[in-house]
C-alpha positions, 0 to 999 in steps of 0.5 A: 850774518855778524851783527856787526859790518866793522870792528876793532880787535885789540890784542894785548898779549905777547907776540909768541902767544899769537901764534898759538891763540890766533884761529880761535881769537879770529873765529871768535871775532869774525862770528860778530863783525862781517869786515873788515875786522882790524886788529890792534896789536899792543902787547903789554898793554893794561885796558884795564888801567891808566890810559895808554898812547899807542905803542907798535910791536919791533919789527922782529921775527915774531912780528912776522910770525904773529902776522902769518897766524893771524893772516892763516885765521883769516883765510879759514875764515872765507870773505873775513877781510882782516886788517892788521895795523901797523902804526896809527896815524889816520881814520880807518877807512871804514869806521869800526862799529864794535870793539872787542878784546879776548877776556882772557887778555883782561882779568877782572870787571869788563866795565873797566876794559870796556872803557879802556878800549873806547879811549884807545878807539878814540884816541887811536883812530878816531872813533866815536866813544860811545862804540860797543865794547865787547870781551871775547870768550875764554875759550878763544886761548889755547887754539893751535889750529893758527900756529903756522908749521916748520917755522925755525925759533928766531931770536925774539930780539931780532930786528928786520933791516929798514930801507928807505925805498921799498918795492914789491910787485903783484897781480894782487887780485882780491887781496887775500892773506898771502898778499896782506903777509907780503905787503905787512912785511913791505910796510915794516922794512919801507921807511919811506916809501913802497913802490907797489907794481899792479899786474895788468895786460899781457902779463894776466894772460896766462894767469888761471882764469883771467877773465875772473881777475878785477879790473886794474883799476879795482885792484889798485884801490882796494891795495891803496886802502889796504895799505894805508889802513895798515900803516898810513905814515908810508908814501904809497906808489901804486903803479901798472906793469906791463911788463915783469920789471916795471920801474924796479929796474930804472928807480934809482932810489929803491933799496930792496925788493920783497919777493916770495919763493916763488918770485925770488928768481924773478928778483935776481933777474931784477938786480942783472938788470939793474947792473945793466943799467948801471944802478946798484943791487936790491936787497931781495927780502923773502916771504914764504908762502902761506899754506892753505888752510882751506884748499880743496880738489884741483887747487893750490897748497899755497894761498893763492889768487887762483884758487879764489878765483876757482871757487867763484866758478858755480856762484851768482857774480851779478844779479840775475834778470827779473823773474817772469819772462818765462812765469813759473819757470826760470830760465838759464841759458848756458854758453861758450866757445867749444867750452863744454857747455853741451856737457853742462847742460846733460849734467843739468839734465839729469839734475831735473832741468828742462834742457833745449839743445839750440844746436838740435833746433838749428839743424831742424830750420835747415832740412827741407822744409825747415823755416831756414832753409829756402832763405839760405839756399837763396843767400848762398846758392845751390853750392851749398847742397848735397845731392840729396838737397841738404844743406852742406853746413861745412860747406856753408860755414867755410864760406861765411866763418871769418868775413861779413857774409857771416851776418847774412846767414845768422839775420836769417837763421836765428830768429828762427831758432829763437822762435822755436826756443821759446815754444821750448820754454813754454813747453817746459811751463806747460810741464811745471818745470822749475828750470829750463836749460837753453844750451845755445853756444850763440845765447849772447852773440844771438842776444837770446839773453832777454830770454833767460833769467840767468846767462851761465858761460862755460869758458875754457883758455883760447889754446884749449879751445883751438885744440877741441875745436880741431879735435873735433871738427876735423879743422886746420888750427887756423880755421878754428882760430878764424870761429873763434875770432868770430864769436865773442870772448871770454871776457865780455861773456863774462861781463854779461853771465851771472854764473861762471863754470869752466870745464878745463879740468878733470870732467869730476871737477866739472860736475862739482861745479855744475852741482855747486851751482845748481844747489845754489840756483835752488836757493835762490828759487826757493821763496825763503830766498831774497834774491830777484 
């Protein structure tokens, strides 16, 4: 872990050396601060020297490209929350607790620099003047890793166009540096103001994994943060949109629009709109995407949201249960709708997990004899047979799936499997096994999670869903719509798991996930480990 939880980088060097040093710089920096590292861009500067105000880089094309390197280091750098400033003005949000610059930036004795780095510090951002003041190796310069690719020469005198009034829209979950490229660019065009729309509701629903997507509310204050971190002189308008166009196409203020590629046409669709409501056409600036420097298997090229929320499938989201529910052996139960849970928990299996399959023991409290099936029968009549006295369960289901009777057979049904759940549990104790696995599509519904020390929810989208479920059980979609409206969403299974997985991919993506969150579930049982 950095020794350091903030810090403040100040890079003196020309904009077009940035490009070319930035991974190293930003791999030198992050070895020492966890974040957010802020970086303080004053190229020319002597540190050295005589004390200097605050001098901000032109708003140019190499300001730009600068950015993107920096931002592309960043993104190497997984959970490194990189802030690059834009004009002083204000206390950081979280104060830096070390100061650092690149000792190939400042030749000669480092007490000098040092010191010149706490003035700035002080006199900048109010920090206190006695902060550590660090150089960073020689062996930071040099590095072309951060050099973005196939960006044209631009003259280095250009100057980006200014506008009153800007606007930019987004999920903007996790900010990450694709979002900090774009919004950066926001802040150097808006004189004023930036209106900054928020994605929410119908418009998430077809994001990938939109159960994983922060809350509105989280994602407007880490935007907010951000923002006025990097230049706290704008007016900022955070705004919900429920729709694609939110206030773009009423404001009559705004003067441009900032889009990616992507979103470019989504801005022309901006601007008709707008003619139709008599107002004047944006000016659609354009951001090109940010390559991944890290993606991997089934992601996106590009720095995205989704594929951030893709690598939080198989890792700890919320603290597991306290140990001892079960003594030696912990416990994971595995849920979901027709998400493949069943698979999850084989694979689970044959990675030396105990596995009770809560389906199998279902049916055991149902056959004659069983300790359900006497009750059932008596609740829901002889119809419900075969004639062979078995209980008929699509029979059965079709008259309690989607109305109250529903509750009457699960009241019956499932204290019974639980009870023999549990012998399960203590069977695998008994046995020394490190983990057991209860594979129940019920666990939460059933509140079986008092039963585990980890709930594990395998989710898939509601249409993939719908597909299996008629796939499978031979069921008209409506039916299958009706057992799905019968059990929980994702989302609130989520709200409950500690661990996500999602089984829409390819079956090896899915191993890949089962095993990722296997090795990290053995960390977390080993007795180095710190977690409960």
């Amino acid at each position: 872990m950095p020794p350091f939880a903030s810090g403040l980088l100040v890079l003196t060097a020309p904009l077009s050396a940035l490009p070319r040093r930035a991974a190293g710089l930003v791999a030198a920096a992050a070895g020492l601060v966890a974040g957010p590292l802020y970086v303080h861009l004053q190229p020319g500067l002597r540190l050295g020297g005589p004390a200097a105000g605050p001098a901000v880089p032109p708003a140019g094309p190499a300001l730009l490209r600068a950015l993107a390197a920096l931002y592309t280091a960043a993104a190497a750098r997984r959970g490194l929350d990189l802030r690059v400033l834009l004009g002083p003005g204000r206390r950081l949000a979280r104060q830096p607790r070390v100061l650092l610059a690149a000792a190939a930036e400042a030749p000669g004795p480092p007490e000098p620099v040092q010191l010149g780095l706490q003035r700035l510090a002080a006199a900048v951002y109010g920090c206190p003047p006695s902060l550590p003041a660090l150089l960073l190796g020689e062996d930071t310069a040099g590095d072309a890793r951060g050099d973005p690719e196939g960006e044209p020469e631009q003259d280095p005198d250009a100057a980006l166009p200014e506008f009153s009034d800007v606007a930019v829209g987004g999920t903007f979950d996790r900010l990450h540096g694709a979002h900090r490229l774009l919004l950066s660019a926001c802040c150097l065009l808006a004189r004023r103001r930036l209106l900054a729309g928020v994605a929410d509701g119908d418009l998430l629903r077809h994001k990938v994994l939109p159960e994983l997507i922060e809350p509105y509310e989280l994602r407007a204050a880490k935007l907010r943060e951000f923002l006025e971190d990097v230049k706290p002189s704008l007016c900022y308008d955070i705004v919900p949109l429920a729709d694609p166009f939110g206030p773009s196409i009423t404001d009559p203020d705004l003067q441009c629009l900032v889009v990616s590629e992507e979103t470019l046409r989504g801005g022309e669709a901006v601007n008709r709109k707008r003619l139709e409501n008599g107002l004047h056409e944006l000016a659609l600036h354009e951001i090109r995407l940010m390559k991944d420097p890290v993606r991997s298997q089934n992601e996106e090229e590009k720095i995205s949201s989704s594929s951030l929320r893709q690598r939080l499938l198989g890792t700890l989201l919320q603290p597991p249960r306290v140990r001892g529910a079960c003594r030696a052996t912990a416990a994971v139960g595995v849920s979901g709708r027709r998400a493949g849970k069943t698979s999850i928990a084989k694979l689970l299996g044959h990675l030396g997990a105990f596995v009770i399959d809560a389906d199998k023991l279902g049916h055991a409290v149902y056959v004659p004899g069983g300790a359900a099936y006497e009750p059932v029968v008596a609740a829901f009549g002889a119809e419900i047979l075969n004639k062979d006295g078995t209980i008929n369960r699509k029979v059965l289901g079709a008259k309690v799936f989607g109305n109250q009777r529903l509750k009457s057979l699960t009241d019956i049904v499932w204290p019974e499997i639980a009870q023999m759940a549990k012998e399960r549990v203590r069977e695998a104790d008994a046995q020394g096994k490190a983990v057991c696995v209860l594979d129940a599509a019920v666990l939460l519904e059933a509140g079986w999670q008092d039963m585990v020390h980890e709930v594990w929810t395998a989710i898939i989208p509601e249409e993939e869903a719908v597909r299996r479920i008629v796939a499978r059980d031979g069921l008209t979609e409506e039916a299958a719509r009706r057992r799905l409206q019968s059990q929980m969403t994702n989302r609130q299974r989520v709200e409950q798991s500690q661990v996500v997985l999602c089984t829409l991919w390819e079956p090896d993506i899915t191993r890949q996930q089962v095993q990722k969150a296997w090795d990290l579930l053995q960390q977390r049982l080993s007795p180095s480990s710190t977690a409960p």
